[in-house]
N, C-alpha and C positions, 0 to 999 in steps of 0.2 A: 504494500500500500504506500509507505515513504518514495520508493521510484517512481510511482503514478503523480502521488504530488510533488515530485521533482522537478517532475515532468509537463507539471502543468503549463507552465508560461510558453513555453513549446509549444505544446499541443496547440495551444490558444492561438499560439501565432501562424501554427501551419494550416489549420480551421480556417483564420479570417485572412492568409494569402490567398489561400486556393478560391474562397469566395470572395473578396472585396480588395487585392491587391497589398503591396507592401507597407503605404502608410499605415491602413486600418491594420493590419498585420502585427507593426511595431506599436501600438496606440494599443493593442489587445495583447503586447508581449509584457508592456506597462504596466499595463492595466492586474495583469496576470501575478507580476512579481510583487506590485503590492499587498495584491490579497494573500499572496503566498505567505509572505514575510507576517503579513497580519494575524492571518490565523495560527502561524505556525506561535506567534508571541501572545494568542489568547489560550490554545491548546498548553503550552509551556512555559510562559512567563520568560522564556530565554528568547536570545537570535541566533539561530546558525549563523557561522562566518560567510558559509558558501552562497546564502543567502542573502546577507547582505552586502556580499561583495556585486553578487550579481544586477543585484537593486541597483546599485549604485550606476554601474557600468549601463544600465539598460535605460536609466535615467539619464543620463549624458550623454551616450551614441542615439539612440531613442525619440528623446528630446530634440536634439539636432537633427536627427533625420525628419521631423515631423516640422519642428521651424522652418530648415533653409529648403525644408521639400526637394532630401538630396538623401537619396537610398544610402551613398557609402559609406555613410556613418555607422547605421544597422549592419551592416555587412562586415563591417572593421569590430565587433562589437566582440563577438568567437573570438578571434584573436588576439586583442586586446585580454580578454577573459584568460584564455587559455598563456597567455608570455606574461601574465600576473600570477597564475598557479606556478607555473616554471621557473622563476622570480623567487617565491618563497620555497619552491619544493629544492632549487637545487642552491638554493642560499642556505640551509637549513642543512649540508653539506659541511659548509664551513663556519657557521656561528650556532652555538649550542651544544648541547651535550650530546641529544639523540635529534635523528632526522624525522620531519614530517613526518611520511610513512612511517616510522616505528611510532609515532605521537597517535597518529591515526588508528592503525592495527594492532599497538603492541599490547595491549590488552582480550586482545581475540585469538592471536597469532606466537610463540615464541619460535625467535629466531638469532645465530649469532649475527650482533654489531657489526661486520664484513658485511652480511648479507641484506641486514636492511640499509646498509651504505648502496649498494650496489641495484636493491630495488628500488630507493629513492632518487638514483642517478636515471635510473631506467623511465620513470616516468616525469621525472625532470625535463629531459630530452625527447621524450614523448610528446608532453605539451607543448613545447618549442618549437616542432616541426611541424606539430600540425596546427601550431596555430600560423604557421606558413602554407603551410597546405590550402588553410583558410582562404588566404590573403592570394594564391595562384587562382583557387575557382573561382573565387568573388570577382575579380578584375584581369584574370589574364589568359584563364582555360576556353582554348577555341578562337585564338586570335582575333582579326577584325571579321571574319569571317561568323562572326556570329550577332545577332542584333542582342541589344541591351538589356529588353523585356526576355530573350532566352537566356541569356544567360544571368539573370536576377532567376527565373524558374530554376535552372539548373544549381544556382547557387543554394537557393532554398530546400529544394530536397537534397545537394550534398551537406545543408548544415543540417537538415533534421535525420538523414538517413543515415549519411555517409559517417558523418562523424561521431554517430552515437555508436554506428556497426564499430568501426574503427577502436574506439573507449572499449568498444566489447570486446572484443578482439585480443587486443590488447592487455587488458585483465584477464581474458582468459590464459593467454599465453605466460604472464608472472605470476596465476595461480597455481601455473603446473609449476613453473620453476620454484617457486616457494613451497610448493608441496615435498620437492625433493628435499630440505632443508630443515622444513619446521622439527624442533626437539618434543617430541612430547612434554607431557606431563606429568609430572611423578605424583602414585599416588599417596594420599593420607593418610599414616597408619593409626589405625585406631588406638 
């Protein structure tokens, strides 16, 4: 159910692309991440980080795209998001004791210090490229040979398809390699 409403502001925005284009689109992504952040602060009385990093971001690219009635802001929006996760995940490398991912999993997960160095480089450099990856489909996949309304379509299902298949992917593949690794758990003698 947490992935459904993670998912939310997504959804809402690939909903009101396919029906009403990309302003209404980003105005219903807005729109989206408020209530997100809201209910998630009347359910919990807390805020996710991830959530309100993403408010923030969606509010300033968002916002601008809806002002200067200029899509590339929404579009810059993934990658900015994704080279801010990249930012702290592989800063977190060198300032601090344990790295993000071990902050994140290391309560669900035991693993040796090598290895969550090595997973948190991993998705460091994940978000890095693809938040290039972002920035080739948005403005450059398909050269002139393509009009601008297609490739805003194509760009919109590679950010709701492509790049979540991708995330998927991707976590699958450092789930197997962390499966080789994880130490058990010893248990408690009575």
């Amino acid at each position: 159910m947490k992935f459904l409403f993670d998912l939310f502001p997504l959804i809402l925005f690939f909903g009101a692309f396919k029906l009403y284009g990309i302003y209404a689109a980003t105005l219903a992504a807005i729109i989206g991440s408020i209530v997100q952040v809201g209910m998630y602060w009347l359910k919990t009385r807390t805020f996710e980080k991830m959530h309100i990093i993403t408010l923030v971001i969606i509010l300033v690219m968002g916002g601008l795209t809806l002002f200067l009635k200029d899509d590339r802001f929404i579009k810059w929006k993934p990658t900015i998001l994704y080279w801010i996760f990249s930012t702290i995940i592989l800063g977190s490398q060198i300032i601090g004791k344990t790295t993000v991912m071990e902050k994140i999993m290391g309560k669900q997960i035991a693993l040796p210090s090598p290895i969550w160095s090595k997973v948190n480089l991993s998705w460091g450099l994940f978000f890095l490229v693809v938040g290039f990856l972002n920035v080739y489909v948005a403005f450059y996949f398909g050269g002139s040979d393509i009009t601008e309304q297609a490739r805003t379509d194509l760009w919109v299902n590679f950010k709701v398809f492509g790049l979540m298949a991708l995330t998927l992917a991707f976590g699958i593949v450092q789930a197997l390699i962390i499966a080789k690794h994880v130490t058990p758990e010893k248990e408690e003698s009575n």
